[in-house]
C-alpha positions in Angstrom: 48.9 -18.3 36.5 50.1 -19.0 40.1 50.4 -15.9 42.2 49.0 -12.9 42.6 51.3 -10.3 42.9 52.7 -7.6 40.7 54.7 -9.4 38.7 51.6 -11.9 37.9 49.0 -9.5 37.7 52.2 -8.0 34.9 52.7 -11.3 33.2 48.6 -11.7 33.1 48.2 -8.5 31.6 50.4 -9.4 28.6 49.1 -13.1 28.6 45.9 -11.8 28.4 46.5 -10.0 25.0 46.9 -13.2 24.1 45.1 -15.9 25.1 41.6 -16.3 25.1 41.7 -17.6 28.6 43.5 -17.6 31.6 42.9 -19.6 34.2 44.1 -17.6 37.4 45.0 -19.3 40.8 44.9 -16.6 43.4 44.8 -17.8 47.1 42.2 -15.9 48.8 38.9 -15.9 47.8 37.9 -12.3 48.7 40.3 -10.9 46.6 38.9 -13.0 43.9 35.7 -11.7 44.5 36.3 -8.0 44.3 38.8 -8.7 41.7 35.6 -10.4 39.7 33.3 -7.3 40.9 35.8 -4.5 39.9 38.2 -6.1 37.3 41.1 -4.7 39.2 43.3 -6.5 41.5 43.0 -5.0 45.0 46.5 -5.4 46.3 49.2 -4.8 43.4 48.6 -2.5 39.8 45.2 -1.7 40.8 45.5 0.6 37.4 45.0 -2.3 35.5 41.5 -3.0 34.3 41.0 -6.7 32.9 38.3 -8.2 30.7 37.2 -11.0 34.0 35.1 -12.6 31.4 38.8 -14.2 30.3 39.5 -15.1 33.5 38.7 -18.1 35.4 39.7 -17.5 39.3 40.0 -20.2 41.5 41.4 -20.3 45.0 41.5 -24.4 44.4 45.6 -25.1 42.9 44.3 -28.5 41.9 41.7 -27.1 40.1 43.9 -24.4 38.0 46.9 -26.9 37.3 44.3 -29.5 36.3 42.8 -27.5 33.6 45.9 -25.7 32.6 48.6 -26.9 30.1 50.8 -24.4 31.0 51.2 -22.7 34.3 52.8 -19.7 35.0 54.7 -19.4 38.2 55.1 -15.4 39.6 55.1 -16.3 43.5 57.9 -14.9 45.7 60.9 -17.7 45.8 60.6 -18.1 50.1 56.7 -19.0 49.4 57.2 -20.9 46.8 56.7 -24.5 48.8 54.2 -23.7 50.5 52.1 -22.5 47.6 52.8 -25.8 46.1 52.4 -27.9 49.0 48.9 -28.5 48.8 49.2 -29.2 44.5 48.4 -33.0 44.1 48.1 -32.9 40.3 50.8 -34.2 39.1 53.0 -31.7 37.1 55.3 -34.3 35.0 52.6 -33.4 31.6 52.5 -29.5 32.0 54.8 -26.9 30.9 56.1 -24.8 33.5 57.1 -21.3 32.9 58.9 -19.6 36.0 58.9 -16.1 36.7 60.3 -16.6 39.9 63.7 -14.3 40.0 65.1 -16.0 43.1 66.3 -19.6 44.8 64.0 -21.8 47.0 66.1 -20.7 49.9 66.1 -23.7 52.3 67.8 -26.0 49.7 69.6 -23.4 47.6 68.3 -24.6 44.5 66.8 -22.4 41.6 63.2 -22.7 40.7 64.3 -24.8 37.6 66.1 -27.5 39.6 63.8 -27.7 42.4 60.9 -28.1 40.0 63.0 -30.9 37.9 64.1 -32.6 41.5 61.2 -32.5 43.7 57.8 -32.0 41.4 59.1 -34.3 38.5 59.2 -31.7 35.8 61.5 -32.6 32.9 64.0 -30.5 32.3 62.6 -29.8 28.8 59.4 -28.5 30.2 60.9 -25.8 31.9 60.7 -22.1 31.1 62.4 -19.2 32.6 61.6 -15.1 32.1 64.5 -12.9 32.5 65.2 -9.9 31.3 64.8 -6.0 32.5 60.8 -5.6 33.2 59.4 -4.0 35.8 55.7 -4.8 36.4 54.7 -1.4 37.1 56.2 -0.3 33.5 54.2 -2.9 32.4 51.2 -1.8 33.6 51.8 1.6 32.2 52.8 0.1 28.8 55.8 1.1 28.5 58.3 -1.1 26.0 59.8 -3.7 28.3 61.7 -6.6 26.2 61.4 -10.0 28.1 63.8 -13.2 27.2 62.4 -17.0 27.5 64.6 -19.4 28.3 64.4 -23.3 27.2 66.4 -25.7 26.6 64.6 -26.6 23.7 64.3 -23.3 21.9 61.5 -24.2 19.8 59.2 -24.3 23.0 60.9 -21.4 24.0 59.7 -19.2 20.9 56.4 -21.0 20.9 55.8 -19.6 24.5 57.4 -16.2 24.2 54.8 -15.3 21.5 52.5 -16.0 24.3 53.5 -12.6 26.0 54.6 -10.5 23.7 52.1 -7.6 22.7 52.6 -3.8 21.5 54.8 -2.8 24.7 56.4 -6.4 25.1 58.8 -7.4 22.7 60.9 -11.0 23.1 63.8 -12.9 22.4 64.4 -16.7 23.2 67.6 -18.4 24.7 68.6 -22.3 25.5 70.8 -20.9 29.2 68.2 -21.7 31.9 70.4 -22.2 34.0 72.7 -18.9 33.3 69.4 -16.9 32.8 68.1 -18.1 36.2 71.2 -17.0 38.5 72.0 -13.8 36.8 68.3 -13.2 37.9 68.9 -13.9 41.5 72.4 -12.6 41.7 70.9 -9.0 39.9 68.7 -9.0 43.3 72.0 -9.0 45.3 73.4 -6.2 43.1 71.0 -4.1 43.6 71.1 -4.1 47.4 74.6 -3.1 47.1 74.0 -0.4 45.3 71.2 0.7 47.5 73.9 0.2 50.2 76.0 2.7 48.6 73.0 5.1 47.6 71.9 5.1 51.5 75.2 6.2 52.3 75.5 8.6 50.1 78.0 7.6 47.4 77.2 9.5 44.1 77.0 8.4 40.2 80.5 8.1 39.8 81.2 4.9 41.9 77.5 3.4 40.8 79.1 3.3 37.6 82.3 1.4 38.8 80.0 -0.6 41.0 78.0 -2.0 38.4 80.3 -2.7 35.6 82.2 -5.2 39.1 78.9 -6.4 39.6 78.3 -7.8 35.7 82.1 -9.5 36.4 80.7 -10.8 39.4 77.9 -12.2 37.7 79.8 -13.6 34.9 82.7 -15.4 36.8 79.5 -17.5 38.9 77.6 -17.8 36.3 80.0 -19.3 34.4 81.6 -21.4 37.4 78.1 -23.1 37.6 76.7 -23.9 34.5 80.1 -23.2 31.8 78.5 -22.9 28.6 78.7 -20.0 25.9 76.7 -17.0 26.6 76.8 -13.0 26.3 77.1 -11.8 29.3 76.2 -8.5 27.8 72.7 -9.0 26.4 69.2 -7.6 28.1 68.7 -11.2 30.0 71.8 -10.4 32.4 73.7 -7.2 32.0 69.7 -5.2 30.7 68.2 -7.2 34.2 71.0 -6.0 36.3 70.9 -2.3 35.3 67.3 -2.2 35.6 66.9 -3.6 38.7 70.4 -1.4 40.3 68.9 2.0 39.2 65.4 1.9 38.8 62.7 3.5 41.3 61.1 0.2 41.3 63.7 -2.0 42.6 62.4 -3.0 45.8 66.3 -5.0 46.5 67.3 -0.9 45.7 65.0 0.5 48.2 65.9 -2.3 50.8 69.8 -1.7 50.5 68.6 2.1 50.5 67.3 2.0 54.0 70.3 -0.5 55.3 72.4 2.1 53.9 70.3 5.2 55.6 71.0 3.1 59.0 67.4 1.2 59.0 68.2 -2.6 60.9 67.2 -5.1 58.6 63.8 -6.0 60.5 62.9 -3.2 60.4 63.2 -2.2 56.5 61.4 -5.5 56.2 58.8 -4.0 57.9 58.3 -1.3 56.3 58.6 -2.5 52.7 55.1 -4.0 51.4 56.6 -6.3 49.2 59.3 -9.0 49.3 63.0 -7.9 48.3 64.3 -11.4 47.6 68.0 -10.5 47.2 67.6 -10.9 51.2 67.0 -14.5 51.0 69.1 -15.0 47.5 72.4 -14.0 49.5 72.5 -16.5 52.1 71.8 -19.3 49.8 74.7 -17.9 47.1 77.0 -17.3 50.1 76.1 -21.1 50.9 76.5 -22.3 47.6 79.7 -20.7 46.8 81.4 -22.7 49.3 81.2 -25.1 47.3 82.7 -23.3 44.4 85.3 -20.5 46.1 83.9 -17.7 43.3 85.4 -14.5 43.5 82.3 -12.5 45.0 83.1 -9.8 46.9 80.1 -7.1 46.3 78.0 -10.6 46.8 80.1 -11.0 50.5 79.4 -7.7 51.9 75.9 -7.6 51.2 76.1 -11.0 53.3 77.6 -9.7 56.0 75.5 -6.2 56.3 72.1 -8.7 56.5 73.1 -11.5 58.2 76.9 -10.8 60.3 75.4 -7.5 61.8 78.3 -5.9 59.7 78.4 -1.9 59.8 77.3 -1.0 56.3 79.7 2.0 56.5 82.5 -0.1 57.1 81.6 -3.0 54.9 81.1 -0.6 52.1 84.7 1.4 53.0 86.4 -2.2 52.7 84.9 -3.0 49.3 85.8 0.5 47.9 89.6 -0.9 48.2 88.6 -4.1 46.2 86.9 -2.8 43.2 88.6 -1.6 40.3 
């Protein structure tokens, strides 16, 4: 496991039901230590107890990713160079599994391609988790279903049954590429709908909001990366509803404050965690020049965070838009 946040301390905790050990990368060494002393993690789902004895911490990359076959990657998207950046094992033999629900943000690339293009991965030793999960449901126990994505759907079984447990139940799919984008574009989503929240707009128009936002989804989706898919199952239409309505979201409770008249420092600043739908829109506005996608929900988030737009007035013009 790379990371330490709630999503990996999440994925751990079902790893761990499985596995008899996990060998935990976790950059700084005092949280290692109290997480040894207490079996908690002190920063994110401190609920969760572990069994350390399973656990082999290191703060050394090199060391984890030597003695590792596969590594899990649950590290924010805009960190996740310079968590690699000291790795010099080479990656090319290992099976990476990413958990990463955004785009590597200064080259606009999802975590799949930049793995494949820069660290030498092959494509076919490349995983992707999608699907509606938040970590603190997970931590509670609560049924979550999670979807693996490989292009070899073997591999993509054989590492699902890795997390699934009582509350974690699987499926397995061959679009990493499909999965991968509806996970960062679900991000953007659910800013928008914070937007709207903020400013007070009710049920009603969160309904007609949403079902535009899975159209959204689909027509870039299937611009990129044309192949079949069902645009309807857990891994993009389950993902996006999750991550729209739930008290979780952190993209929600980021589009929340812009909406409630918060600048977008200063939410930033006042949320703990990272809401990566921030970084995911500039690099999807970037990349759909390229493309000329329909994306209009997608545009006025852009222009709220990064054109100083008037979320009152962005949100008035895209009300004429939507059907």
């Amino acid at each position: 496991m790379i990371g330490s946040g709630s999503w990996a301390t999440a994925i751990s905790k079902m790893l761990l039901c499985n596995v008899q050990q996990l060998n935990w990368y976790v950059r700084s060494q005092k949280n290692i230590d109290t997480f040894r002393y207490s079996g908690r993690n002190p920063s994110y789902l401190t609920s969760v107890q572990f069994d350390t004895s399973k656990i082999d911490f290191s703060s050394d990359i090199n060391y984890i990713v030597d003695n590792s076959d596969v590594i899990f990657l649950a590290i924010p998207s805009a960190f996740t160079k310079s968590a690699l950046e000291g790795l010099t094992v080479s990656l090319r033999d290992k099976f990476l599994v990413s958990a990463i629900k955004g785009l590597i943000p200064d080259e606009n690339l999802i975590v799949g391609a930049w793995l494949n293009q820069r660290k030498d991965v092959p494509v076919e030793h490349i995983g992707v988790i999608s699907g509606p999960c938040h970590a603190e449901e997970v931590a509670l126990e609560r049924l979550s279903y999670l979807t693996i994505a490989c292009q070899d759907v073997r591999l993509a079984r054989e590492y699902a049954n890795l997390i699934s447990c009582d509350f974690i139940k699987t499926t397995v799919s061959d679009d990493i590429y499909g999965t991968e984008y509806a996970a960062v574009l679900k991000n953007i989503m659910a800013i928008a709908s914070g937007i709207f929240h903020g400013l007070g707009y009710g049920d009603n128009f969160q309904a007609v909001l949403i079902s535009n936002a899975i159209q959204e989804m689909k027509r870039f989706v299937d611009t990129v990366h044309p192949i079949a898919r069902d645009i309807k199952s857990s891994a993009y239409l389950g993902d996006l509803l999750v991550t729209c309505y739930s008290q979780f979201s952190r993209n929600r409770t980021f589009g929340a404050m812009l909406g409630k008249g918060y600048s977008v420092k200063a939410a930033q600043a006042e949320m703990l965690m990272v809401a990566e739908g921030y970084y995911a829109v500039n690099s999807i506005h970037e990349i759909n020049q390229r493309y000329q996608v329909s994306m209009p929900i997608t545009e006025m988030v852009y222009n709220i965070i990064y054109c100083n737009g008037v979320p009152k007035l962005e949100a008035q013009l895209l009300t004429e838009q939507l059907r």
